[in-house]
FIBA-959749 format. One record per residue (C-alpha): residue number from 1; residue in one letter; z negated, x negated, y negated. Coordinates in nm, 2 decimals. Layout:
BEGIN
[NUM, a, [Z, X, Y]]
...
//
This chain:
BEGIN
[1, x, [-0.19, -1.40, -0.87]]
[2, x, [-0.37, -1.19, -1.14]]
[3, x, [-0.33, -1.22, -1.51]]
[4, x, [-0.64, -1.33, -1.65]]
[5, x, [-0.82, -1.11, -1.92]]
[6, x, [-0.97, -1.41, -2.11]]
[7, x, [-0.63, -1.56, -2.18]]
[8, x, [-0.29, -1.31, -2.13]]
[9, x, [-0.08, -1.61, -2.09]]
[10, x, [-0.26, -1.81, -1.85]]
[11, x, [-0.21, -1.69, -1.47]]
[12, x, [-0.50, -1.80, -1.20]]
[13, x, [-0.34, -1.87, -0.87]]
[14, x, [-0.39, -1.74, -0.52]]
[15, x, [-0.57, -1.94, -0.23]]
[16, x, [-0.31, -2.12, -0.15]]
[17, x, [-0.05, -2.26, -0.44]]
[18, x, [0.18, -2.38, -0.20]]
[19, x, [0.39, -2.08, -0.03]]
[20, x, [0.67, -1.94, -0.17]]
[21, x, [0.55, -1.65, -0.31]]
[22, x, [0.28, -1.84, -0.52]]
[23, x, [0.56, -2.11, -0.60]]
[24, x, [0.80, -1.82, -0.73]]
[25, x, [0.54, -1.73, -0.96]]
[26, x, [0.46, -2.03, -1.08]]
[27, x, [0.83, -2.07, -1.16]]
[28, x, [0.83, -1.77, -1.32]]
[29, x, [0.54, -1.81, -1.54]]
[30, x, [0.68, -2.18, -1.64]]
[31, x, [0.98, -2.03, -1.77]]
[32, x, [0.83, -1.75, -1.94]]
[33, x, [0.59, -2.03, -2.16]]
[34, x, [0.27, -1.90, -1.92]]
[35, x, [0.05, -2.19, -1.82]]
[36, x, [-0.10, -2.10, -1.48]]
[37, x, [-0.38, -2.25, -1.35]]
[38, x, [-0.59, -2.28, -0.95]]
[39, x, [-0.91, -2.24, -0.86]]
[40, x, [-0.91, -2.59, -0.69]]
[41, x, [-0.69, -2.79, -0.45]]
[42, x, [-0.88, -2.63, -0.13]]
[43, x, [-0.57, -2.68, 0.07]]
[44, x, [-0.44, -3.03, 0.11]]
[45, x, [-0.07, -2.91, 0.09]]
[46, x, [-0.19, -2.81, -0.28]]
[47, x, [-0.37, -3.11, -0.38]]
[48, x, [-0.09, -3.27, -0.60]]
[49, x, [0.05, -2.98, -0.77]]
[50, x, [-0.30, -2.84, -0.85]]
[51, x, [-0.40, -3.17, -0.99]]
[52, x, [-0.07, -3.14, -1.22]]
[53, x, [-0.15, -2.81, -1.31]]
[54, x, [-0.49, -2.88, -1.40]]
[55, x, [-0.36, -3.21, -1.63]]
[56, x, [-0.12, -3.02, -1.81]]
[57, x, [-0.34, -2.71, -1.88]]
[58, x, [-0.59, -2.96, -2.03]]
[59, x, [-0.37, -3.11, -2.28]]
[60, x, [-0.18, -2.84, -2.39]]
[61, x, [0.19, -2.89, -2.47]]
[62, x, [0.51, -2.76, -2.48]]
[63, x, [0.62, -2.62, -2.15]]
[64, x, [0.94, -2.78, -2.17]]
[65, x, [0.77, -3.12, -2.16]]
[66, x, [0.57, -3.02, -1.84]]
[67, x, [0.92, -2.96, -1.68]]
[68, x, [1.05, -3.28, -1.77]]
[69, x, [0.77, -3.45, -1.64]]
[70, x, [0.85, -3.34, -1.32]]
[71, x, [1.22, -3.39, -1.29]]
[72, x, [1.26, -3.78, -1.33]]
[73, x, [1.60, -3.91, -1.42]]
[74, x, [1.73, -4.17, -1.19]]
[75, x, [1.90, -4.49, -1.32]]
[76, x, [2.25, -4.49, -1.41]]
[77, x, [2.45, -4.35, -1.10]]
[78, x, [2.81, -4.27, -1.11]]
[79, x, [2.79, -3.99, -0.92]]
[80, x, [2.57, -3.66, -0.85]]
[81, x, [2.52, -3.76, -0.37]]
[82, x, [2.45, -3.41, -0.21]]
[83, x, [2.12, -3.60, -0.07]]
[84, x, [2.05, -3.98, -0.13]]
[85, x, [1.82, -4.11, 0.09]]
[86, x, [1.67, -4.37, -0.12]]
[87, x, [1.52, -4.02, -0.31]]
[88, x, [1.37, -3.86, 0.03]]
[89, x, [1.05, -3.95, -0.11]]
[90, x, [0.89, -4.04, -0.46]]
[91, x, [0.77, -4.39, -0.54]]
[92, x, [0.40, -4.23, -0.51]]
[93, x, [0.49, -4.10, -0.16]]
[94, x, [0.62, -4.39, -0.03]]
[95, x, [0.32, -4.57, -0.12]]
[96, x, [0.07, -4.29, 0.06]]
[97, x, [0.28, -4.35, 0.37]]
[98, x, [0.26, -4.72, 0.40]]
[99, x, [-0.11, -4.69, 0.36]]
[100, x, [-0.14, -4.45, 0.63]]
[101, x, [0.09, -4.66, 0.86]]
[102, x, [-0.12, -4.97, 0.77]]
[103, x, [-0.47, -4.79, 0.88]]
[104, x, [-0.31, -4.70, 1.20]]
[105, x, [-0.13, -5.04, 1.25]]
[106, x, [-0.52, -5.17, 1.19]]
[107, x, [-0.68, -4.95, 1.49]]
[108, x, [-0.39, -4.93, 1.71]]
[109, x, [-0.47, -4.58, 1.75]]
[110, x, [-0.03, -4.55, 1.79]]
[111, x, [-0.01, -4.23, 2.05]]
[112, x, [-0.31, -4.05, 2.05]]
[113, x, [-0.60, -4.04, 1.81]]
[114, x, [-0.81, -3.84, 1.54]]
[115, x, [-0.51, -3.81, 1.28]]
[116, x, [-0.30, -3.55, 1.57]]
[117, x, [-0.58, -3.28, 1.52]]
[118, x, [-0.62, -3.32, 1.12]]
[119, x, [-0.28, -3.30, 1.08]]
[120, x, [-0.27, -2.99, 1.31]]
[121, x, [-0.52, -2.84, 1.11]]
[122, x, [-0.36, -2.89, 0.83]]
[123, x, [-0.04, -2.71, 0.93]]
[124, x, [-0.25, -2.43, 1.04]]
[125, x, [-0.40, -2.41, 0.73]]
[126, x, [-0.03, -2.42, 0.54]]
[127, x, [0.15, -2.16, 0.77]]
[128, x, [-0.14, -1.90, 0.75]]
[129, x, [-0.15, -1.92, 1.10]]
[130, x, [-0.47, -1.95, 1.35]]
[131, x, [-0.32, -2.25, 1.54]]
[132, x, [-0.08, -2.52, 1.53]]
[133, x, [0.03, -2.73, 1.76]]
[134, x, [0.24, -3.04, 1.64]]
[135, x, [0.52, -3.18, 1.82]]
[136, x, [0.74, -3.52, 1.85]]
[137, x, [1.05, -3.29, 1.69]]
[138, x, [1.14, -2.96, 1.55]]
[139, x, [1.37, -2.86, 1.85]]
[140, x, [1.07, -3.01, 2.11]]
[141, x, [0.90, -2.74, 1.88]]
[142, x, [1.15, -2.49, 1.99]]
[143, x, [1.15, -2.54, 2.35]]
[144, x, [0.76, -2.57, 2.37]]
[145, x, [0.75, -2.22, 2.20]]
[146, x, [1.02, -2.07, 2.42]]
[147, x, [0.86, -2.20, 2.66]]
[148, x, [0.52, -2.05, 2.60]]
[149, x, [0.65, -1.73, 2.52]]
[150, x, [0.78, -1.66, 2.89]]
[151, x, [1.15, -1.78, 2.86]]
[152, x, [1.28, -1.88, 3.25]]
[153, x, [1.57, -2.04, 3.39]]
[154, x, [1.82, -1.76, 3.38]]
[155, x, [1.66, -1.52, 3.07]]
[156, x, [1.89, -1.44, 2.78]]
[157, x, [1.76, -1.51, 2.43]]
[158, x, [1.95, -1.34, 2.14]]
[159, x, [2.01, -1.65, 1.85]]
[160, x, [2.25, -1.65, 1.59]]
[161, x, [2.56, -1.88, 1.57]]
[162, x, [2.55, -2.03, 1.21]]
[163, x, [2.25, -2.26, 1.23]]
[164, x, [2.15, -2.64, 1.37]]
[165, x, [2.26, -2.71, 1.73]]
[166, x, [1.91, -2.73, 1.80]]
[167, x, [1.84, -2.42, 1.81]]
[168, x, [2.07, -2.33, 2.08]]
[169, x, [2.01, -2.62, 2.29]]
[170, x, [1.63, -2.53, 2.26]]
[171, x, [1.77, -2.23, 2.47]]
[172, x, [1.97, -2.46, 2.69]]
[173, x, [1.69, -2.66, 2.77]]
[174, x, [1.47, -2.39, 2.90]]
[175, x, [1.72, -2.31, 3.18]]
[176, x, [1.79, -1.99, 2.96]]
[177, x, [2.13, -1.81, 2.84]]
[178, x, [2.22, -1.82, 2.46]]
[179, x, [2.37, -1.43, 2.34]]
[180, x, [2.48, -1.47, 2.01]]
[181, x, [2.41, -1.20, 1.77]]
[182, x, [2.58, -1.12, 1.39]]
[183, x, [2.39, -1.14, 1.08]]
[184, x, [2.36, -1.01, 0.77]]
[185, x, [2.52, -1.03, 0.46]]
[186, x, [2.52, -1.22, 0.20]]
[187, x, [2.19, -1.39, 0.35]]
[188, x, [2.33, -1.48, 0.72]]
[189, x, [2.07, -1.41, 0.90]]
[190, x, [2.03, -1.25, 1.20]]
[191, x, [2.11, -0.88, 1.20]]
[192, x, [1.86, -0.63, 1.38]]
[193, x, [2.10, -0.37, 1.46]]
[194, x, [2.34, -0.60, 1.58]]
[195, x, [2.04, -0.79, 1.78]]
[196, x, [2.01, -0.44, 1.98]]
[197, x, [2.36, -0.36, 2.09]]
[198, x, [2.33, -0.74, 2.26]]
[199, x, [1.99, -0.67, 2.45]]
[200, x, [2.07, -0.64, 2.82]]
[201, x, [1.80, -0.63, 3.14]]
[202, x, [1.82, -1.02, 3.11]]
[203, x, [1.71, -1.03, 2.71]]
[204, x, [1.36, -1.17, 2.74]]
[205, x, [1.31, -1.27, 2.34]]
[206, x, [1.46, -1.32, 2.02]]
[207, x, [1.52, -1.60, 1.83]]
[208, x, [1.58, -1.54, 1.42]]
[209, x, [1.64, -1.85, 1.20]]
[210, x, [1.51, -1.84, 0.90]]
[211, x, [1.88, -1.98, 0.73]]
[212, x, [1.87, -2.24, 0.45]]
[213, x, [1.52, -2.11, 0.42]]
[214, x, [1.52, -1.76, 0.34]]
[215, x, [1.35, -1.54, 0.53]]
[216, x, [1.55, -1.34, 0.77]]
[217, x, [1.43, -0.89, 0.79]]
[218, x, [1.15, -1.03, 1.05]]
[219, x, [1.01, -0.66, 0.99]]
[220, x, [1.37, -0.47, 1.13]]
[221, x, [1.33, -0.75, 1.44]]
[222, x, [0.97, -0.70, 1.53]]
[223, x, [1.13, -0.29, 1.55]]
[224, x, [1.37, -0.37, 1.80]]
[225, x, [1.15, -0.65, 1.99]]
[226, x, [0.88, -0.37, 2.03]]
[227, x, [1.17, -0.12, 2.13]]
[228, x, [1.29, -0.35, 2.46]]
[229, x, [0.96, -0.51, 2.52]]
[230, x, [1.10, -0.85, 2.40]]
[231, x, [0.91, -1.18, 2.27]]
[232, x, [0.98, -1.32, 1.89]]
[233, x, [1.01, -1.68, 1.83]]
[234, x, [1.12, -1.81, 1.51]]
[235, x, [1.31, -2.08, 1.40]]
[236, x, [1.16, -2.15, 1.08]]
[237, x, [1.23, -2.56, 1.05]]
[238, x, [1.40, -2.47, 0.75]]
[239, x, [1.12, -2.22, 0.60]]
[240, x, [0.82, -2.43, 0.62]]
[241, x, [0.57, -2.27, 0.36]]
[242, x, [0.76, -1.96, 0.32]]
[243, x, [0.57, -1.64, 0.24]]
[244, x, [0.56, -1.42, 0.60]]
[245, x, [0.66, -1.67, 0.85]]
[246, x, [0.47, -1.59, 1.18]]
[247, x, [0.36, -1.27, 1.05]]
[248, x, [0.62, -1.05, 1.28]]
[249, x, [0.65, -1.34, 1.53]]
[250, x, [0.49, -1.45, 1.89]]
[251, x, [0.48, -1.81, 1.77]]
[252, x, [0.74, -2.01, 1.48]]
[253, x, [0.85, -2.33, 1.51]]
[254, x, [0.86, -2.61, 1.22]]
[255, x, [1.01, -2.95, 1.13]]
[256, x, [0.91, -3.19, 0.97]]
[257, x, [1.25, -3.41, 1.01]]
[258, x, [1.29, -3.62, 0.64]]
[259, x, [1.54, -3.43, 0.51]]
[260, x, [1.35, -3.12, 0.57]]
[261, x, [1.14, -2.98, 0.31]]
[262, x, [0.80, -3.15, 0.40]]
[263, x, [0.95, -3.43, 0.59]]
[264, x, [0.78, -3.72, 0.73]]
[265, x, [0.90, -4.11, 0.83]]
[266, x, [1.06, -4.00, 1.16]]
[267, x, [1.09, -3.69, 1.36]]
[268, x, [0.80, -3.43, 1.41]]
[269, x, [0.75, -3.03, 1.40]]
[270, x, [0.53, -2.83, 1.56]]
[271, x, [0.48, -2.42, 1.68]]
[272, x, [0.24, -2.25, 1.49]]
[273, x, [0.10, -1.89, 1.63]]
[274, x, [-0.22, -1.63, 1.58]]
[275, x, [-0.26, -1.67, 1.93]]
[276, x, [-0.52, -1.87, 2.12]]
[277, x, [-0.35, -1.81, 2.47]]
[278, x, [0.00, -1.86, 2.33]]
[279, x, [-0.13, -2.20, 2.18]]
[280, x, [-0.27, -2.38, 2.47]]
[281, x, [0.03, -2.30, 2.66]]
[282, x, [0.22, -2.48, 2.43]]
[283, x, [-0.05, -2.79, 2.49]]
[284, x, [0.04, -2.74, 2.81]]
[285, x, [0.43, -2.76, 2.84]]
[286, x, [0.43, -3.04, 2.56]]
[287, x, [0.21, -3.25, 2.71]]
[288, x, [0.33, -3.32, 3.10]]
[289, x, [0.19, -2.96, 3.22]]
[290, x, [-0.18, -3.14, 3.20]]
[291, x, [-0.42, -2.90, 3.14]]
[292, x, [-0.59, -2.98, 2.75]]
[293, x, [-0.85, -3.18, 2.70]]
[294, x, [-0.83, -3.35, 3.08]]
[295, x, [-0.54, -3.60, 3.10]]
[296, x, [-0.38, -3.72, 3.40]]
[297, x, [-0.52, -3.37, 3.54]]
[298, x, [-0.22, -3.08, 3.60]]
[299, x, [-0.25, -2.70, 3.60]]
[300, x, [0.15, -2.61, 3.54]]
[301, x, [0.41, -2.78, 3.77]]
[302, x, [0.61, -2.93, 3.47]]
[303, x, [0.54, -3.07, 3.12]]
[304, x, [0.73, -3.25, 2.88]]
[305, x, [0.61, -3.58, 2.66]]
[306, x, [0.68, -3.43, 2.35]]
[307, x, [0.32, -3.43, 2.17]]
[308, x, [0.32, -3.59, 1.82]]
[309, x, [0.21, -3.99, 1.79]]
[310, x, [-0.14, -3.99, 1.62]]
[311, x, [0.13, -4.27, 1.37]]
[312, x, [0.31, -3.96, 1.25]]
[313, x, [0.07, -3.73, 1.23]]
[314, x, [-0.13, -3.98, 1.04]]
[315, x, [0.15, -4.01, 0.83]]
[316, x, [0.20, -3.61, 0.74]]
[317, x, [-0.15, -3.63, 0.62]]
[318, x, [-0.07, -3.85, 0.36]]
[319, x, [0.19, -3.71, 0.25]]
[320, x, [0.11, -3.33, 0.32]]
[321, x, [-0.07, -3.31, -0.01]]
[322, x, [0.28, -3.35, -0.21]]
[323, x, [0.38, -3.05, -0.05]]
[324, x, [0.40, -2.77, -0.31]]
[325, x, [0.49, -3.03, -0.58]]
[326, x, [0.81, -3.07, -0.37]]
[327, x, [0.86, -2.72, -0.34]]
[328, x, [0.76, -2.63, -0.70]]
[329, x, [1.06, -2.87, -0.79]]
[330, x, [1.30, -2.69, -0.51]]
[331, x, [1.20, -2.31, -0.69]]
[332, x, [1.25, -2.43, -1.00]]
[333, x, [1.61, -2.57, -1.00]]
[334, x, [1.69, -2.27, -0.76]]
[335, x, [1.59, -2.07, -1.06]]
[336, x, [1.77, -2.29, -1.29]]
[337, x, [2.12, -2.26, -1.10]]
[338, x, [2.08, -1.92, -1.03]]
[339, x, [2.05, -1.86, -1.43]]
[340, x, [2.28, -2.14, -1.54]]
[341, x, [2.59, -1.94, -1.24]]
[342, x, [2.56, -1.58, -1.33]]
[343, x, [2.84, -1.60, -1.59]]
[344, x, [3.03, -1.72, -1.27]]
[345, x, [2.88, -1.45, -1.06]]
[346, x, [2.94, -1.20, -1.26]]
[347, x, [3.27, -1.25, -1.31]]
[348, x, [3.31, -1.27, -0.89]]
[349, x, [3.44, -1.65, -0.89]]
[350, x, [3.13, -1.73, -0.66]]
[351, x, [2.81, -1.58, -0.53]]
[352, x, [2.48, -1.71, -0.58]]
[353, x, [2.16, -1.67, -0.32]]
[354, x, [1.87, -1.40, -0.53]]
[355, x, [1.62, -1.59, -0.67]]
[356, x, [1.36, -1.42, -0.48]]
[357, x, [0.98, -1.47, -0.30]]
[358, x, [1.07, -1.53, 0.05]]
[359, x, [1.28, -1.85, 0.04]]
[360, x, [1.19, -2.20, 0.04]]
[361, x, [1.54, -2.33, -0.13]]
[362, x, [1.56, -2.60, 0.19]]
[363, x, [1.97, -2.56, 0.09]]
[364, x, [2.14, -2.35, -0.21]]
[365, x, [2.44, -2.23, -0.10]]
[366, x, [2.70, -1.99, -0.26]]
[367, x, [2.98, -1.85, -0.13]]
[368, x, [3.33, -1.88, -0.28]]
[369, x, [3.62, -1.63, -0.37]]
[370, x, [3.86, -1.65, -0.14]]
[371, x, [3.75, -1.77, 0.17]]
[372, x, [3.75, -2.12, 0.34]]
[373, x, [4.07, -2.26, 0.20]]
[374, x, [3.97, -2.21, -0.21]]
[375, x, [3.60, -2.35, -0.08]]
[376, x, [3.78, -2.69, 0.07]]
[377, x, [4.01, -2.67, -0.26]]
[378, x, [3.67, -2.62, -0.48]]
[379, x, [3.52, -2.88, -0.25]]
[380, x, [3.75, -3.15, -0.31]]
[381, x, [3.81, -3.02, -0.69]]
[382, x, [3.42, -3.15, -0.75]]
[383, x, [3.45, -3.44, -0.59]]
[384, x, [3.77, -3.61, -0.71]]
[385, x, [3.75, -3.49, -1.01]]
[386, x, [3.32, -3.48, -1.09]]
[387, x, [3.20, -3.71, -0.86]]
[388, x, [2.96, -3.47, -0.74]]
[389, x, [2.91, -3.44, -0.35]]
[390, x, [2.86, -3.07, -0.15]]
[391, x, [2.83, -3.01, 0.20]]
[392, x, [2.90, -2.71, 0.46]]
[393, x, [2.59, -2.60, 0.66]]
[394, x, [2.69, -2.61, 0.94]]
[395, x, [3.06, -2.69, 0.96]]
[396, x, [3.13, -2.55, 1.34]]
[397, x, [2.95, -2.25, 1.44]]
[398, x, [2.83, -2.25, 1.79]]
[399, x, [3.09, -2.01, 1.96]]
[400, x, [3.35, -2.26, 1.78]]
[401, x, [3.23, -2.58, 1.94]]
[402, x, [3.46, -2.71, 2.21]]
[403, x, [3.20, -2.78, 2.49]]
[404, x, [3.25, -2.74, 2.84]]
[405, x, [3.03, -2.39, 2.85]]
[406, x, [3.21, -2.22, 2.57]]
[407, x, [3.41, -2.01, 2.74]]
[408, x, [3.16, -1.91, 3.03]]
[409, x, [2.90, -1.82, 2.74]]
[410, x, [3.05, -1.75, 2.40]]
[411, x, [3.44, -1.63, 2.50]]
[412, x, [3.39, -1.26, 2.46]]
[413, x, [3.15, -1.32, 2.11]]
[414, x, [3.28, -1.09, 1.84]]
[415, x, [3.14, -1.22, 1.50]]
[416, x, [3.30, -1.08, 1.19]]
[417, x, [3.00, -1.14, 0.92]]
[418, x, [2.92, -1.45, 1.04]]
[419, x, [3.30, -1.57, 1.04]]
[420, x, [3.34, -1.42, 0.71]]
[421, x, [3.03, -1.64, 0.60]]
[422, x, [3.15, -1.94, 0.68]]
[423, x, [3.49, -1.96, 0.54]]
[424, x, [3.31, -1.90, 0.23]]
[425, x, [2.99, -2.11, 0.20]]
[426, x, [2.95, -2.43, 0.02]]
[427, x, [2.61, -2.61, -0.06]]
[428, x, [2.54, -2.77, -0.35]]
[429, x, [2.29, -3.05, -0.42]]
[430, x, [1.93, -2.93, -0.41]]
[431, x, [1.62, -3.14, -0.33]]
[432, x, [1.27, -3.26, -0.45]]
[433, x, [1.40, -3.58, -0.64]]
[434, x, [1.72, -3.43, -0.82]]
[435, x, [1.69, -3.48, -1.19]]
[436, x, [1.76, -3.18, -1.43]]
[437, x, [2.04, -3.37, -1.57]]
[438, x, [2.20, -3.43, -1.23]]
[439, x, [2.17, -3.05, -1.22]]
[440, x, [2.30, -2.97, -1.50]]
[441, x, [2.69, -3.21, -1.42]]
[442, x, [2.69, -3.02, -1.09]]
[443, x, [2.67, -2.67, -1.33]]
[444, x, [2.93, -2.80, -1.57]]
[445, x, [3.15, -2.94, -1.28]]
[446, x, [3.17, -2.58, -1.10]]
[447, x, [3.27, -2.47, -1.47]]
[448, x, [3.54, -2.75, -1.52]]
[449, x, [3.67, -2.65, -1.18]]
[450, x, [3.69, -2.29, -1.19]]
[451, x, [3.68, -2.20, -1.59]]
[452, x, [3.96, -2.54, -1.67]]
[453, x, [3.98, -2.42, -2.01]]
[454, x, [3.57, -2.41, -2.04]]
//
């Protein structure tokens, strides 16, 4: 964005409103009293945030007001859930759905149709990317990717332990061998220096995930990728629309789950990628090895039946256009609880995420003095006693789950950071239809529970 010389508190936007580092800014200016405005809704992801952009900038107001207006209270509820799914989407949203199901439902046009490539277009257009290629699921995203990257039966690919089971069964499911890798601190993701003392003759690629939604040091992992020859494919179903995803990466992989960021009425995801060749392959392996374009017609031995239904996709077009509302919402009370903690951050009681560019605030988590017994004491402290719900992302890391392949794959893994992590994180509520208020009882529950005499 550049400050306009007409106006020094009005901000014009950047083509598109709805990535990260656009939403930060916006955040930014709406706290600082600075209107900002777009040159026009050219991507559909922007449509509805442009559109309340452009409203407010034409009745002028107090800023405050603007805010309010997009943070709803809910009726009455006697407690502040981590995630109520009555509140996955807005009123408006769930309307825009049921008309897109009902023009389906109409033609019949359930599997395949018109909507799959519009929608794909679509994503291309809100990654950045030169292609996407959409998907029945996130993880069918992730082995369709892997996939198309080279990864064979037998291959190693370098993950970390401290994200969705997905992501290592994606690995799994090509036949391929999970190495776990350590991350960084405090962001826990995964650690380039650590990703090359783990590279072996086997390691064919790397897969990063972009944790809660902040973007892992894709720069550092590109380095050692380049170093050992190895492929990149990110697991960004947690970073959709976040500044930089793809830019260091052979292909990324989305969701579009509901409780993701952008989610939709049922599972979908899909791989976006710059490249042409890497794209089609993907066509290929998620669509029964046909070749594209020819069905019933194979040119790969084996394919899976994990294309997107033209219902879905249909769907995400309707709803696509609410994207950077929702994450305007999701930057702004990240900003808010980052502010509202520091007195509690300073003072080394807990450790808040940096409200920064590159994150898409799909979870805000902070880590807690002491380790994982004072974060199951503050846990249950904010529940009994505040009625407000948190979670633990992910509450078993991978080398901790007691499968039958543990010990043959992840006995000898030596994880210290990503250990230390865990004991400590706890996730508070954070999604597109909290309400300021609700915010505001998780903020003065933290306080009750750690400052008593507050």
């Amino acid at each position: 964005m550049t400050v306009s010389t007409a106006d020094p508190t009005t901000t014009t936007g950047s083509a598109l409103l709805s990535d990260s580092g656009s939403l930060h800014r916006v955040v930014e200016d709406l706290a600082g009293g600075v209107r900002t405005t777009h040159p026009g809704p050219d991507a559909l992801a922007d449509q509805e945030l442009a559109s309340a952009l452009s409203s407010w900038n034409s009745a002028p107001g107090d800023p405050d007001l603007f805010v309010a207006s997009l943070f709803p209270e809910p009726a009455q509820v006697s407690h502040v859930p981590f995630l109520p799914k009555e509140r996955l989407l807005s009123p408006r949203e769930k309307s825009a759905a049921a008309e897109a199901f009902a023009r389906v439902l109409e033609s019949c046009e359930f599997t395949s149709g018109s909507a799959v490539t519009a929608f794909e277009d679509a994503v291309a257009d809100l990654s950045g990317m030169n292609c996407a290629v959409a998907t029945g699921s996130g993880t069918d995203a992730l082995v369709i990717a892997l996939r198309a990257v080279g990864v064979e039966p037998g291959d190693e690919v370098i993950l970390p332990a401290n994200s969705f089971a997905a992501t290592e069964n994606a690995v799994f499911a090509c036949g391929a061998v999970p190495v776990l890798a350590d991350v960084t601190t405090p962001d826990g993701n995964l650690d380039p220096v650590s990703v090359a003392e783990h590279v072996t003759p086997r390691t064919v690629a790397v897969l990063p995930v972009h944790l809660y939604g902040k973007l892992a040091d894709m720069a550092g992992l590109r380095a050692v990728a380049d170093r050992y020859a190895l492929r990149i494919v990110e697991d960004a179903c947690q970073a959709i629309g976040v500044s930089g995803v793809g830019r260091y990466s052979d292909a990324a992989a989305l969701s579009f789950n509901p409780y993701k960021n952008v989610g939709l009425c049922g599972k979908a995801g899909a791989v976006v990628t710059d490249s042409a060749e890497i794209a089609e392959r993907c066509r290929v392996a998620g669509y029964h090895g046909f070749e594209p374009g020819r069905k019933n017609l194979k040119c790969e031995a084996f394919g899976l039946n994990a294309r997107i239904d033209n219902t879905m996709a249909a769907i995400g077009l309707a709803l696509l256009p609410f994207t950077g509302l929702r994450g305007l919402r999701r930057t702004y009370l990240a900003r808010r609880y980052v502010e509202a903690l520091r007195p509690l951050a300073e003072e080394g009681v807990l450790e808040t995420p940096a409200f920064a560019p590159d994150h898409s605030w799909h979870l805000f988590p902070v880590l807690v003095d002491g380790g994982a017994p004072a974060r199951d004491a503050l846990r249950d402290e904010l529940a009994l006693r505040s009625r407000v719900e948190t979670d633990v992302y992910y509450p078993v890391l991978t080398h901790r789950q007691q499968t039958p392949v543990r010990e043959r794959f992840f006995g000898h893994a030596r994880l210290p950071r990503t250990e230390w992590l865990h004991d400590r994180v706890l996730h508070l509520p954070l999604h597109a239809g909290l309400s300021l208020g609700e915010q505001d009882r998780v903020v003065d529950a933290l306080y009750a529970a750690t400052r008593p005499g507050r």
